[in-house]
C-alpha positions as CSV (number, residue, x, y, z in Angstrom):
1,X,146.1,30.7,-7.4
2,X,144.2,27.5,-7.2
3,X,141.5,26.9,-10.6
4,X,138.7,26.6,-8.1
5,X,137.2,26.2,-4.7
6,X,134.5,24.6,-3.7
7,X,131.6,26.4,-3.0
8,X,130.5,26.0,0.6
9,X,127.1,23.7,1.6
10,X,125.5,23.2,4.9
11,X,122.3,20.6,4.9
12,X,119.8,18.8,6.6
13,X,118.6,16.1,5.3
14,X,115.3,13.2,5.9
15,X,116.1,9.4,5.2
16,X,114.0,6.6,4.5
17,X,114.4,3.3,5.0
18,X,113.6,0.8,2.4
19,X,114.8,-2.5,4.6
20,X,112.4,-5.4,3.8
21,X,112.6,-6.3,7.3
22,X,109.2,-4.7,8.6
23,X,110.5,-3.0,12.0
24,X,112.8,-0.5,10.2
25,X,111.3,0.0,6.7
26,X,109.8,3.4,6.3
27,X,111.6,5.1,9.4
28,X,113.2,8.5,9.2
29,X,116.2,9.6,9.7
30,X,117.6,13.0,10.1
31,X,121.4,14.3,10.0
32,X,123.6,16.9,8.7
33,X,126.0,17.2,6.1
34,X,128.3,19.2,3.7
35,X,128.3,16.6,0.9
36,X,124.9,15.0,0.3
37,X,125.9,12.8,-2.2
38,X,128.9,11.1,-0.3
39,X,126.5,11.3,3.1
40,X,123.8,9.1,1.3
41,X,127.0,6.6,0.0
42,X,128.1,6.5,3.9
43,X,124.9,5.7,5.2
44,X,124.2,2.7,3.2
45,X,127.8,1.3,3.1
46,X,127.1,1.5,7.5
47,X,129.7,2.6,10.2
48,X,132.7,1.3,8.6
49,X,132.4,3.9,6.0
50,X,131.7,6.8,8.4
51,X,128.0,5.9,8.3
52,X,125.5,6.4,11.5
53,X,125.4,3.7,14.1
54,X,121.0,4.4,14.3
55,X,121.2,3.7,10.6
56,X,123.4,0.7,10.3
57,X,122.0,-2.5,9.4
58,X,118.6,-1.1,9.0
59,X,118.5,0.2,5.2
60,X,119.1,0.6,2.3
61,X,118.1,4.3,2.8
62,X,117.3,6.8,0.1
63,X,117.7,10.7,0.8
64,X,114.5,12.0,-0.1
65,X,115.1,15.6,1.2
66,X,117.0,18.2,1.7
67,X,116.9,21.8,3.6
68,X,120.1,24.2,2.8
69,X,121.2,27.4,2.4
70,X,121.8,27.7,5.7
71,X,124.8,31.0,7.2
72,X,127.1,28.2,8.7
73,X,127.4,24.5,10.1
74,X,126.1,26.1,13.4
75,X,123.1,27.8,12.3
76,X,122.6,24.0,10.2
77,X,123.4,21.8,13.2
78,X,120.8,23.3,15.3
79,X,118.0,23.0,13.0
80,X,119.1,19.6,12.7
81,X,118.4,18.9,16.3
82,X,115.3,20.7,16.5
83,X,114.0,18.9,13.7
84,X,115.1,15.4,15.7
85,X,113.7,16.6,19.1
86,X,110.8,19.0,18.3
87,X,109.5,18.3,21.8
88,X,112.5,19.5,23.3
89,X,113.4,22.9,21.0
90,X,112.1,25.8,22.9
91,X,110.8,27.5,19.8
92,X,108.9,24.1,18.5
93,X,107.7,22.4,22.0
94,X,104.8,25.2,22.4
95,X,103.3,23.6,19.1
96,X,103.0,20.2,20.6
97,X,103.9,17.9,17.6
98,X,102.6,14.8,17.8
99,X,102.5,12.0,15.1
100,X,98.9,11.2,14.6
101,X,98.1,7.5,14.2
102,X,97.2,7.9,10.0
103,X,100.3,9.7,9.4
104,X,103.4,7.8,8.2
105,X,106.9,8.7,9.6
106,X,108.1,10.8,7.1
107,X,104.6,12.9,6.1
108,X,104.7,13.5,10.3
109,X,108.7,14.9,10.2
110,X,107.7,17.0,7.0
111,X,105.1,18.6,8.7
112,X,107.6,18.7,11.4
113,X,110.0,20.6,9.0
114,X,106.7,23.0,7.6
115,X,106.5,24.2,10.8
116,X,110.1,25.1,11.3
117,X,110.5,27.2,8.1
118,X,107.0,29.0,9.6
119,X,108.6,29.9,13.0
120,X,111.2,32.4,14.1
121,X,114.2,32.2,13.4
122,X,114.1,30.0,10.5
123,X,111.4,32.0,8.8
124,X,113.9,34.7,8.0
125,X,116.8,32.6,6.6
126,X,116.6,32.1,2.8
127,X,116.7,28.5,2.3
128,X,115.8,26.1,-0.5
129,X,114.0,22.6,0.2
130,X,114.8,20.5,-2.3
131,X,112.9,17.2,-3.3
132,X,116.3,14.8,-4.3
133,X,113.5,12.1,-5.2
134,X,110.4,14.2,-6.9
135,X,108.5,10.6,-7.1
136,X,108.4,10.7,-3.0
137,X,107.0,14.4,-2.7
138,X,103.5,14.8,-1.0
139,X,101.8,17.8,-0.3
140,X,103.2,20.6,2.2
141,X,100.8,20.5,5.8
142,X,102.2,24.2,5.6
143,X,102.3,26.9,3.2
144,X,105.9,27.7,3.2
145,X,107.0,31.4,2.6
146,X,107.4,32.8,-0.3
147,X,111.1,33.2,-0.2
148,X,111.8,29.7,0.1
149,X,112.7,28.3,-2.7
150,X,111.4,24.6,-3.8
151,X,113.1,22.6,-5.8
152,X,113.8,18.8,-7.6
153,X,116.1,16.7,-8.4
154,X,120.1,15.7,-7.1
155,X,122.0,18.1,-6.0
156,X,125.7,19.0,-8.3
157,X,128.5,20.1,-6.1
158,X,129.3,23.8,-6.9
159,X,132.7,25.2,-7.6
160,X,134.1,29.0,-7.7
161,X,136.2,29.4,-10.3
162,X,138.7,31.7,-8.9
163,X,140.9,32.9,-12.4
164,X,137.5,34.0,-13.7
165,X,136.1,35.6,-10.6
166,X,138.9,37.8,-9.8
167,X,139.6,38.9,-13.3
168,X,137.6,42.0,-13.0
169,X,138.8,42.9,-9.5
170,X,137.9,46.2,-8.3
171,X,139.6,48.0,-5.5
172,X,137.1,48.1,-2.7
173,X,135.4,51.2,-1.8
174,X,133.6,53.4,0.6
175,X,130.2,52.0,1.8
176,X,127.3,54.0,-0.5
177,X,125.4,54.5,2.7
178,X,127.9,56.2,5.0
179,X,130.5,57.2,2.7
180,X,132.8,55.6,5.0
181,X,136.1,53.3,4.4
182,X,135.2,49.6,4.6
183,X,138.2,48.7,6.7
184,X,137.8,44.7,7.1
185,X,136.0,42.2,4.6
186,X,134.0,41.0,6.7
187,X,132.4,44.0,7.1
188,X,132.1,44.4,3.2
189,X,129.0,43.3,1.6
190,X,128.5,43.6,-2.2
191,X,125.7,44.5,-5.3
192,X,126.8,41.8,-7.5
193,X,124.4,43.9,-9.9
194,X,125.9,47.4,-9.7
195,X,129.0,46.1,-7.8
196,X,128.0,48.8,-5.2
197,X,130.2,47.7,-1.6
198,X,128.5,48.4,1.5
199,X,128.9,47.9,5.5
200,X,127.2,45.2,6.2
201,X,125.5,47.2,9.2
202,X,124.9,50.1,7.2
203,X,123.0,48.1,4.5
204,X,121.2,45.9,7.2
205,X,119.5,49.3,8.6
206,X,118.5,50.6,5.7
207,X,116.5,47.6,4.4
208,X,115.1,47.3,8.0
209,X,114.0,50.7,8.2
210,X,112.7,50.7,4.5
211,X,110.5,47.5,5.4
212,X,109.0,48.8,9.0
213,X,111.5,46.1,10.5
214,X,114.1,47.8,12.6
215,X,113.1,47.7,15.9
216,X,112.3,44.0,16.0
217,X,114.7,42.3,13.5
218,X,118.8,42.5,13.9
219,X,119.1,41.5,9.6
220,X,116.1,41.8,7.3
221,X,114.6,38.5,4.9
222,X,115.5,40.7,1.9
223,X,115.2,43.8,0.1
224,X,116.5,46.1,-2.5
225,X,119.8,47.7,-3.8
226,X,119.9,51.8,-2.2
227,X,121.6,52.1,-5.3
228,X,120.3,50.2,-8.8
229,X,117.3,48.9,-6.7
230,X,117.9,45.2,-7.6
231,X,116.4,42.6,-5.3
232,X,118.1,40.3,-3.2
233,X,117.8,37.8,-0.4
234,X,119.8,38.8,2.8
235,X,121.1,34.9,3.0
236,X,122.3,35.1,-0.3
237,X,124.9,38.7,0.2
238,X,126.0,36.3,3.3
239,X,127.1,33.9,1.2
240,X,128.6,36.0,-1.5
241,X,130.5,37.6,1.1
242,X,132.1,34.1,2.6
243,X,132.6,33.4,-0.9
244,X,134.2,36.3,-1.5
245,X,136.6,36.0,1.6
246,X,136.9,32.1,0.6
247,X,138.6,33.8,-2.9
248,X,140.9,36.2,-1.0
249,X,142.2,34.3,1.7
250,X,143.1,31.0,-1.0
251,X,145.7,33.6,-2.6
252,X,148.8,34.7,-1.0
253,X,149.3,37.8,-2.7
254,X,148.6,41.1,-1.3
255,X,146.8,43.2,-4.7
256,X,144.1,40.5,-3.6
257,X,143.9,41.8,-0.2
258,X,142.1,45.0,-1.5
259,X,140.5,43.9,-4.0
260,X,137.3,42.2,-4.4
261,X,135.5,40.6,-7.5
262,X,133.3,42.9,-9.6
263,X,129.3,40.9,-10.6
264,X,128.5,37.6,-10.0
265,X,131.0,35.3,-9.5
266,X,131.8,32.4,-11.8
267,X,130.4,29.0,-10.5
268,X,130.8,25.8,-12.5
């Protein structure tokens, strides 16, 4: 078994420029990455270095924000180009965002970005803005929802460590809901409370039903455990369940192929 994997990141991210030459200082830029620290190091060393051509020449940049948490790259790269081309989304052109002559570039693409996390289907996903430079935060044009997390400061690349996780590994069993076998993983998703398994379906009905959700909404924003009744974010059992399969499918043997780690797994 490998010591560790790393844990998986999909982000979008706002630049400013700090050039001293007055046509490109305090310009915006927004892009996509899995490695925001390296991303930032790309940007300002320019194209060479697997930096973008619009931001080449016309920094020194400094990555001032950050939305992740995001299911996968595709579900990131999207809101990536509707944050760039909010005229031409179909869920953001009805709201007519224009930049209004007092605003500066980047208070206009945060209120860009407000608006986003306020409007279907971003709403639902549980994402974390994150402030990488606290001294450049302003105030929010939006209220946010309450299950977006805020927070400051650099971001630390996250590793599973895979001896630890899967020294507790429990056999998997029938969903609580159905009573049914859980034949694939990716149909398995997991209390990392009570260490309850459930179909992922089976668990996604339930908290729809529970919340007055299920004939609008194909996964709910969150809920509650049917069996210890902790909380959770449905984002975050998506991500526990990649990591999870990340885990099995970095070993070779086969007791690892039914089981699965028992609690929280261990991140470094």
């Amino acid at each position: 078994l490998p010591d560790k994997l790393c844990d998986e990141f999909f982000g979008v991210y706002c630049l400013i420029s700090r050039s001293s030459n007055k046509y490109y200082k305090n310009r915006c830029y927004i892009g996509y990455t899995v490695d925001p620290n390296r991303r930032i190091r790309q940007h300002n060393a320019g194209t060479q270095f697997g930096g973008a051509s619009r931001t080449d020449h016309r920094g020194p940049w400094d990555m001032v924000l950050i939305i992740y948490g995001f299911p996968n790259s595709v579900s990131a790269l999207r809101f990536e180009w509707a944050w760039q081309n909010p005229d031409k989304s179909r869920r953001l052109r009805p709201l007519e965002l224009k930049k209004s002559q007092k605003e500066t570039a980047f208070a206009f693409r945060l209120r860009i970005v407000c608006c986003m996390l306020n409007t279907e289907p971003w709403k639902r996903l549980s994402l974390t803005l994150r402030w990488l430079m606290p001294e450049c935060e302003i105030p929010f044009s939006h209220r946010l929802p309450e299950h977006i997390a805020i927070e400051h400061g650099v971001i630390k690349k996250s590793w599973i460590m895979v001896k630890e996780s899967m020294e507790n590994a429990k056999a998997i069993c029938n969903c609580v809901i159905c009573e049914q076998k859980i034949i694939s993983l990716t149909e398995l998703l997991r209390c990392v409370e009570c260490s309850s398994h459930f179909h992922m379906e089976c668990l996604a009905k339930t908290v729809l039903k529970k919340n007055g959700e299920y004939n609008n909404f194909l996964f709910p924003v969150g809920g509650s455990c049917p069996v210890c009744f902790a909380k959770f974010l449905w984002g975050n059992m998506i991500r526990d369940q990649r990591a999870v399969l990340a885990l099995i499918n970095s070993s070779s043997g086969d007791k690892l192929l039914t089981e699965v780690p028992v609690g929280k797994l261990v991140r470094t």
